[in-house]
TORKOL-4160 file (C-alpha; in steps of 0.2 Angstrom, whole numbers, padded with zeros to 4 digits, m for minus):
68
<pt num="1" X="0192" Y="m0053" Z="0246"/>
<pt num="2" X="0196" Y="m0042" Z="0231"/>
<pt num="3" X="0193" Y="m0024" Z="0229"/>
<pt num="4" X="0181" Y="m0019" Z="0216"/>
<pt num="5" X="0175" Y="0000" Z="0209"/>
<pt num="6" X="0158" Y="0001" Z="0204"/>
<pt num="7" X="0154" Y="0015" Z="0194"/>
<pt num="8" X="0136" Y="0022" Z="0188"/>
<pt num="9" X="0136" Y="0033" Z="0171"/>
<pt num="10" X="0122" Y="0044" Z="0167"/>
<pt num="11" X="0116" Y="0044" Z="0152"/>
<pt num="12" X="0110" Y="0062" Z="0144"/>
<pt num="13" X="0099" Y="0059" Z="0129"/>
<pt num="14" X="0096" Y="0076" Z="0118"/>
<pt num="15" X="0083" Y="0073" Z="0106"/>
<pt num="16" X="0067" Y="0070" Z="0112"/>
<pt num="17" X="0064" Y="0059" Z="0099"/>
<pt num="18" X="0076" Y="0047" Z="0105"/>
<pt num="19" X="0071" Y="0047" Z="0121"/>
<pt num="20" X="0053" Y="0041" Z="0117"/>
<pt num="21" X="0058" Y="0027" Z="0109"/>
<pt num="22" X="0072" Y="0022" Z="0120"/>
<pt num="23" X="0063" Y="0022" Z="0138"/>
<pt num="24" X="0047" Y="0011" Z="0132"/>
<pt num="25" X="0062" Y="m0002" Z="0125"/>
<pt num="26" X="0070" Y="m0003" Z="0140"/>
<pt num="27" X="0052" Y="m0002" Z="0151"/>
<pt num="28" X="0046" Y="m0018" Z="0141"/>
<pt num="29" X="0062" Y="m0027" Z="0141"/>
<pt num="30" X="0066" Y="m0024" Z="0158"/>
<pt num="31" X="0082" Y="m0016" Z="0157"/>
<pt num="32" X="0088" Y="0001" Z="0162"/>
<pt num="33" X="0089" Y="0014" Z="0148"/>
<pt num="34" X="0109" Y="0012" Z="0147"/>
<pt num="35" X="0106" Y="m0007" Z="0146"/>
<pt num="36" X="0093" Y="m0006" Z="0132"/>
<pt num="37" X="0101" Y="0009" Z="0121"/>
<pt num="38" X="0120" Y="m0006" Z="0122"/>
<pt num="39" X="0108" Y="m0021" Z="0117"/>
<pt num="40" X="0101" Y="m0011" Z="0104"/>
<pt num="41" X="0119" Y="m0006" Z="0097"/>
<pt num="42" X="0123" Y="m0022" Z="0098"/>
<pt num="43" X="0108" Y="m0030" Z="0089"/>
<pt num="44" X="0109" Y="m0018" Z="0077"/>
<pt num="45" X="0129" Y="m0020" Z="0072"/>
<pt num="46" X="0124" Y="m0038" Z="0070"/>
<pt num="47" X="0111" Y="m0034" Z="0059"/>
<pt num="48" X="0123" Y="m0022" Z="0047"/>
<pt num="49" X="0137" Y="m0033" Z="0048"/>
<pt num="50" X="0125" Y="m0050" Z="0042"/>
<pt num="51" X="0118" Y="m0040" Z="0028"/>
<pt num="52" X="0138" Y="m0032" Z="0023"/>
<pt num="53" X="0143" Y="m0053" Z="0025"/>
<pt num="54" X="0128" Y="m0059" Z="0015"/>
<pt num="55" X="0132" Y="m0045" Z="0002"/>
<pt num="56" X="0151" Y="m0048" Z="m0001"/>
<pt num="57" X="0145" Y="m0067" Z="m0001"/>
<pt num="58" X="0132" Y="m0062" Z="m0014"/>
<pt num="59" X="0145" Y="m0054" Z="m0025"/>
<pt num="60" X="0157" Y="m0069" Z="m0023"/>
<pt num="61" X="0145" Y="m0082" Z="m0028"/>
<pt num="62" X="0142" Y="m0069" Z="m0044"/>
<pt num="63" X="0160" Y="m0068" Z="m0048"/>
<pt num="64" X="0164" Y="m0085" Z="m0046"/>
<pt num="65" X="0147" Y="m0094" Z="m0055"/>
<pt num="66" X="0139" Y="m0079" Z="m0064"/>
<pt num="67" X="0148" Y="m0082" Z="m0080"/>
<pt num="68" X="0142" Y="m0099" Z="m0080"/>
């Protein structure tokens, strides 16, 4: 059987605003609060790198057909 090291972070949220928002998100999705705030991260890098790739796209398609 193989060893294994379990460690628990505490998360310290400063702004109250923040905080409200964070723990009804993690309360709804049934997560804890450091799971929610990482999915949140995550979705949300998705989001901004779609919309950088949809935008390089868009100026591609430009240079390449917009003089047409």
């Amino acid at each position: 059987m193989g060893w294994f090291i379990l460690l628990a972070v505490t998360i310290k949220i400063n702004d109250e605003t923040t905080e409200r928002l964070a723990r009804p998100v993690a309360r709804e999705a049934g997560e804890s609060l450091t799971e929610a705030i990482q999915k949140s991260f995550e979705e949300r890098l998705q989001r901004l790198t779609a919309k950088r790739n949809a935008s390089m796209l868009a100026g591609q398609v430009q240079r390449d057909f917009g003089s047409r």
